[in-house]
C-alpha positions, 0 to 999 in steps of 0.5 A: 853465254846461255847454259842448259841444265840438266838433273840426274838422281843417283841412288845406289843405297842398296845393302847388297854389294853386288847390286851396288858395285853394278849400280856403280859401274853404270853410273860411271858409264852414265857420267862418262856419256853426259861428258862426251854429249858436253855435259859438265857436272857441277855439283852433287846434292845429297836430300835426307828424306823423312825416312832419313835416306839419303837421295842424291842429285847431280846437276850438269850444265852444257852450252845452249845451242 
């Protein structure tokens, strides 16, 4: 079976609550989205940058048609 793949960043690093319980929110209307398209999340990868923030990927992978 061939697979397509696709990466999402997500960052919700924000110190304002209300900033990050929308960015929340979004994101879950987001993923519930890529489930309906047949996108599968496989794995979450955290990257300390230089600053030493954090950056967040999501890795999905679907079917190729």
């Amino acid at each position: 079976m061939n697979w397509e793949y696709k990466i999402l960043y997500f960052g919700i690093e924000d110190a304002d609550e209300d900033v990050y319980e929308t960015r929340l929110h979004e994101n879950v209307h987001l993923l519930d989205k890529l489930g309906r398209e047949g996108w599968e999340l496989i794995t979450f990868l955290p990257h300390r940058m230089a600053d030493k923030t954090n950056k967040y990927h999501a890795v999905f992978k679907r079917p190729k048609v």
